[in-house]
C-alpha positions as CSV (number, residue, x, y, z in Angstrom):
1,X,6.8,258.6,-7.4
2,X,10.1,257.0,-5.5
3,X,13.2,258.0,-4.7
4,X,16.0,255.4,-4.3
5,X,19.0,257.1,-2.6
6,X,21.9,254.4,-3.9
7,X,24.5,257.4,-3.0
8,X,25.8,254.5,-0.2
9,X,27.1,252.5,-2.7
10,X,29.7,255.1,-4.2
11,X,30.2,253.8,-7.9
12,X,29.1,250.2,-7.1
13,X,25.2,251.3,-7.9
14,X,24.9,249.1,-11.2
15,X,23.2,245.7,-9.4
16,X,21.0,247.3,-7.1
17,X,19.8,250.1,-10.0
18,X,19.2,247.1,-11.8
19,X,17.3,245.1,-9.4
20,X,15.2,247.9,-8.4
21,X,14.4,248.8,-12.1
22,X,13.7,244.8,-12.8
23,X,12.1,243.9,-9.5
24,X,10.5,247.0,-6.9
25,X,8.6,249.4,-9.9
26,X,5.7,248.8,-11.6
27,X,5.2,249.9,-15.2
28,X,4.3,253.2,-15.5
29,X,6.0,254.5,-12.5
30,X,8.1,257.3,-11.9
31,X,11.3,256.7,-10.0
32,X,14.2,259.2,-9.2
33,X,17.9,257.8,-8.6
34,X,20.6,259.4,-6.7
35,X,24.2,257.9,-7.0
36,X,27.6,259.2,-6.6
37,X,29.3,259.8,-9.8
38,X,33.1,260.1,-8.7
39,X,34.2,259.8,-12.5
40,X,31.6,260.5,-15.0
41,X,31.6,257.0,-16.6
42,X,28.6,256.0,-13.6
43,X,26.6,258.5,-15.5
44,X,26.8,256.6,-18.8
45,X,26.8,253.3,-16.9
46,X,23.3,254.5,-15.2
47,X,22.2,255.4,-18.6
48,X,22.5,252.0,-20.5
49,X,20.9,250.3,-17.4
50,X,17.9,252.6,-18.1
51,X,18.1,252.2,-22.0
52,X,18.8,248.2,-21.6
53,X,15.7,248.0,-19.0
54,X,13.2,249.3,-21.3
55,X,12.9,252.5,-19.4
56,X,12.3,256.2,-20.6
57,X,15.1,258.5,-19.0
58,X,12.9,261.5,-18.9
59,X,15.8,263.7,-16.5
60,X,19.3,263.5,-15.7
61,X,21.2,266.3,-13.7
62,X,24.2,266.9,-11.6
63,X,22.4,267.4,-7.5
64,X,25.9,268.8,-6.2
65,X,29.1,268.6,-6.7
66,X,29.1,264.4,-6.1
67,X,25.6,263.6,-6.8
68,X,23.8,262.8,-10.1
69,X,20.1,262.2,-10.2
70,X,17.8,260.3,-12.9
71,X,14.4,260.2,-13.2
72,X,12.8,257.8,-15.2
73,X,10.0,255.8,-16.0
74,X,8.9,252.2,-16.5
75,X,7.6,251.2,-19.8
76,X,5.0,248.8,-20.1
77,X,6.3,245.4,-21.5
């Protein structure tokens, strides 16, 4: 299991969430995201990358008062 901390990029996760998803797991991986929700719109926006990727969202939490965190995994194509 991985944990990709994309809380640097404030609300400008979506690319590198994508690439990541796309590019860095392997299928059948676990991965946990952290990102910075600001407005809660990342937390849908996060979602559909998940849902468009082909990915089970297994988890999805508020960390703190700023942070979100996913966990998901990658389905086999």
């Amino acid at each position: 299991m991985k944990r990709y901390d994309l809380r640097h990029l404030k609300s400008d996760f979506d690319s590198r969430m994508e690439e990541i998803v796309d590019k860095e797991i392997k299928a059948g991986e676990v991965i946990i995201f952290l990102f910075e929700i600001g407005d809660f719109d990342a937390i849908q926006r996060s979602a559909d990358i998940i849902k468009e990727s082909g990915c089970e969202l297994i988890n999805s939490l508020k960390f703190n008062e700023v942070d979100w965190t996913i966990v998901i995994k990658k389905e086999a194509k």
